[in-house]
C-alpha positions in Angstrom: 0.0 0.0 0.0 2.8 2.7 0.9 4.4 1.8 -2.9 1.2 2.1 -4.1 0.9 5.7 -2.5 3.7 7.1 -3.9 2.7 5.4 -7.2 -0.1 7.8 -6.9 1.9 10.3 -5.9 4.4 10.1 -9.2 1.3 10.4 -11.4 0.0 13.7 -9.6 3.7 15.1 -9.9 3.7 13.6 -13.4 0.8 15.3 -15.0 1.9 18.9 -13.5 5.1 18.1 -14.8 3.7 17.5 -17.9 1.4 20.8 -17.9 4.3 23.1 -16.9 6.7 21.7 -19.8 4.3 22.5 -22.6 4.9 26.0 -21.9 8.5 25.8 -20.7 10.4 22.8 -22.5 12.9 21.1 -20.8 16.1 22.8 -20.9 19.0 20.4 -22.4 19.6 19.9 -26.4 18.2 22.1 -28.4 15.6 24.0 -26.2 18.7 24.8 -23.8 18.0 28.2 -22.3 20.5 31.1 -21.9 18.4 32.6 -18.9 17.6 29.2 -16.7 17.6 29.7 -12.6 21.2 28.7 -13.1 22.4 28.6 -16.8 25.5 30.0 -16.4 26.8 26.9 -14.4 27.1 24.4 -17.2 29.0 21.2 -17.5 30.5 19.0 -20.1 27.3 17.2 -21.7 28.8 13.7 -21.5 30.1 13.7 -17.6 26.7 15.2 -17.3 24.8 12.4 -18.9 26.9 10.0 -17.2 26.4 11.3 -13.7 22.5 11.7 -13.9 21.5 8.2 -15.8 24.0 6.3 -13.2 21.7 5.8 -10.2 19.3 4.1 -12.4 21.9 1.4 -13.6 23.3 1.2 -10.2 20.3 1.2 -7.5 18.6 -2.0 -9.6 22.3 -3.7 -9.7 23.2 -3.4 -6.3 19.2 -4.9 -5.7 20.2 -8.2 -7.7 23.5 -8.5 -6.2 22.1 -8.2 -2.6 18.4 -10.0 -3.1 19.7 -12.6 -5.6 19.0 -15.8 -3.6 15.2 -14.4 -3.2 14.0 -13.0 -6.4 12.1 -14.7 -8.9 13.3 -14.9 -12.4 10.7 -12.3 -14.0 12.0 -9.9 -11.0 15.8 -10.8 -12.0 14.9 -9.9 -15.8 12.9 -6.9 -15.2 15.6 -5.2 -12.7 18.3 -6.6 -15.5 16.6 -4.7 -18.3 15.9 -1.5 -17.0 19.8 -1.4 -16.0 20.6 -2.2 -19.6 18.8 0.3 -20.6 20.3 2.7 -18.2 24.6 1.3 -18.8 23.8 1.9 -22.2 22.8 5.4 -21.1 24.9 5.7 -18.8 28.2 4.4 -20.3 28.4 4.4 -24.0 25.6 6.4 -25.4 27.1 9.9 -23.2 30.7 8.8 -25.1 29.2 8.6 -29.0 27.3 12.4 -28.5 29.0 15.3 -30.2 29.8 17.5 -27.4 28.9 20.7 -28.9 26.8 21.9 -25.9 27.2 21.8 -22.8 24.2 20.7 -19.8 23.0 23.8 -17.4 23.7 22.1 -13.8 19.7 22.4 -13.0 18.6 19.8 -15.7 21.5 17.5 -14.9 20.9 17.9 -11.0 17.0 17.3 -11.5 18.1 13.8 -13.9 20.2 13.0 -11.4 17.1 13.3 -8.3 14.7 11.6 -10.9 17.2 8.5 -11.8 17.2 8.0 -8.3 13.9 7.8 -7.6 12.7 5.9 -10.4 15.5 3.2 -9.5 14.5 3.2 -6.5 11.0 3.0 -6.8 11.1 0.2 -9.6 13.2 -1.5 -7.0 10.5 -1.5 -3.9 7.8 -2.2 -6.2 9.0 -5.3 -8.1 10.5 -6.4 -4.7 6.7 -6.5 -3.2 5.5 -8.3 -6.5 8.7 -10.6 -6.4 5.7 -13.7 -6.6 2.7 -12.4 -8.3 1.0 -14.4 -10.8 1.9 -12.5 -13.6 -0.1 -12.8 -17.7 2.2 -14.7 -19.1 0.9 -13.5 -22.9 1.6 -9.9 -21.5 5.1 -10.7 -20.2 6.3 -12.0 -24.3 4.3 -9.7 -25.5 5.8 -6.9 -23.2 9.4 -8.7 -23.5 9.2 -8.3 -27.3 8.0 -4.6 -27.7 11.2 -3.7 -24.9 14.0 -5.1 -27.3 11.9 -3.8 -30.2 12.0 0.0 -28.6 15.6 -0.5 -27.7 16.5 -1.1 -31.1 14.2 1.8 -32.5 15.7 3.8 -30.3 19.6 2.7 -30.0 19.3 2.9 -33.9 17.4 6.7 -34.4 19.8 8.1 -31.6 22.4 6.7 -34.4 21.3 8.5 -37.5 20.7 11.8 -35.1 24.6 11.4 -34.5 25.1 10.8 -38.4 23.0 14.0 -39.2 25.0 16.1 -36.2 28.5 14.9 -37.6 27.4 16.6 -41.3 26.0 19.8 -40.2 27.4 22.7 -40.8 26.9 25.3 -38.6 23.3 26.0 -36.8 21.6 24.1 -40.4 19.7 21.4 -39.5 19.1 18.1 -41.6 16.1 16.0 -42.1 16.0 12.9 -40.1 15.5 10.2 -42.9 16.2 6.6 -42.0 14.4 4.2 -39.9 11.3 5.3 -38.2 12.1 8.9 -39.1 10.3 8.1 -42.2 7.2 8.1 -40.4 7.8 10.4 -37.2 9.9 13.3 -36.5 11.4 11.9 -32.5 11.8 8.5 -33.9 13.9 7.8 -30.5 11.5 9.0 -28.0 9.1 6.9 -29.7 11.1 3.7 -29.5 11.5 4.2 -25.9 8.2 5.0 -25.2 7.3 1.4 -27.3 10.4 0.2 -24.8 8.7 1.1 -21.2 5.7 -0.1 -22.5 7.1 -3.0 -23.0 8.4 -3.4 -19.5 5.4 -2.4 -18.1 3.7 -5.3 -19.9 6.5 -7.3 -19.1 6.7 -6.3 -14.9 3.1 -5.8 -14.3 4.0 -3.3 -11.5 2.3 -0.1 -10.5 6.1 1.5 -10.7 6.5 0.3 -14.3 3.1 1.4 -15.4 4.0 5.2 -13.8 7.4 4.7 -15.9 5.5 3.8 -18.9 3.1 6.5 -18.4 5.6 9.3 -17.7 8.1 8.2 -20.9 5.0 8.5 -23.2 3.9 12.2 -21.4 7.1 13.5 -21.2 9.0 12.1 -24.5 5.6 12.5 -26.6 5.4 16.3 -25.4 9.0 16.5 -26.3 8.4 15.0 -29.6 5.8 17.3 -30.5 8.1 20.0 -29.1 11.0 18.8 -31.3 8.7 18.4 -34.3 7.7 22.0 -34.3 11.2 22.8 -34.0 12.0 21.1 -37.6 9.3 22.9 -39.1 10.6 26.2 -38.0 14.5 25.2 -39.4 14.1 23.0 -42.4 12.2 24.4 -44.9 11.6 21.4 -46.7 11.1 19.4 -43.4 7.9 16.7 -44.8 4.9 18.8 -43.3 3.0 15.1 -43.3 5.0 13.3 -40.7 4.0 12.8 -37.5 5.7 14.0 -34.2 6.0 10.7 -32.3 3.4 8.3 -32.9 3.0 7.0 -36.6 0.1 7.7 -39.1 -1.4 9.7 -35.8 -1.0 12.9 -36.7 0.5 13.8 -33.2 
């Protein structure tokens, strides 16, 4: 019941969240501000990645290590894949990024607080679900769409860095290969297909939140980055979508 409370909690925090960065997009990449609370305390944009996606490949690691003898199978894979997901983020994709900008300390600091809680929290609740009678159809289904979304998005973060290695100056270039075809954030939306997958896959309150919050927070931030294009690229395809294919959104 407490887990279950702060669940509740997360969405509340998650919808205002939400609501306030419509108006105010999150400040990293290209929607960094010059006049954040404190934007002229900046760091190098890899450390910064590394530091901030860290806790969520650590917290779950340290679980298994300590909890190994006592957790079921599905609890072992869950915790395992979210801190794939998170030494990929943590470890090689800050390492590939062109480090052309650096990260204002507030949206690193803030990453670094989330990452926490969310490893945390996906910790506690799998932990109190360690036996549930889980859908079993759910869990492949769920187990399928995660390495699907990893891909998706592993391989759009890829062509971003191919497109960032032959721009000159502030030009942008049209995002072409992949899923780009059909979407403009082509990476948010394979990890929002990737926590969806791991909710399926869990069947946790925590990793329905997470699910929830990724398709929020990256679909905002693909609609964001979609009106972006528009502005830049003259020729940007005025047809595609902004994260979810053949929606119009």
């Amino acid at each position: 019941m407490e887990t279950l409370a702060v669940v509740y909690g997360a969405v509340v925090i998650t919808l205002l969240t939400v609501f306030y960065l419509w108006f105010c997009p999150a400040p990293y990449g290209k929607f960094t501000r010059a006049n954040g609370v404190f934007s002229s305390c900046k760091i190098n944009s890899k450390l910064a990645w590394m530091l901030q996606e860290c806790p969520a490949f650590l917290i779950p690691l340290h679980v298994i290590a300590l909890r190994w003898s006592s957790l079921s199978p599905m609890s072992i894979l869950g915790l395992g894949l979210f801190s794939l997901h998170y030494f990929n983020r943590s470890f090689i994709f800050p390492f590939l990024i062109k480090s052309g900008r650096s990260t204002p300390i507030e949206t690193c600091v803030s990453a670094f607080g989330f990452c926490c809680f969310n490893g945390w929290l996906q910790c506690k609740s799998t932990i109190e679900s360690n036996f549930q009678v889980r859908d079993a159809h759910a869990s492949i289904v769920g187990l399928t769409l995660f390495f699907v979304g990893m891909y998706i998005n592993i391989s759009s973060d890829s062509h971003l860095r191919e497109l960032a290695a032959q721009r000159v100056g502030n030009v942008y270039l049209t995002p072409h290969k992949g899923m780009f075809q059909y979407v403009s954030a082509a990476n948010y939306f394979g990890e929002i297909v990737e926590w969806l997958g791991f909710a399926l896959l869990l069947q946790t309150p925590a990793a329905a939140w997470f699910s929830l919050f990724t398709t929020l927070f990256l679909g905002q931030r693909g609609y964001q980055t979609h009106q972006y294009y528009l502005s830049k690229i003259d020729d940007y395809p005025k047809s595609r979508s902004s994260v979810f294919p053949f929606s119009g959104f």
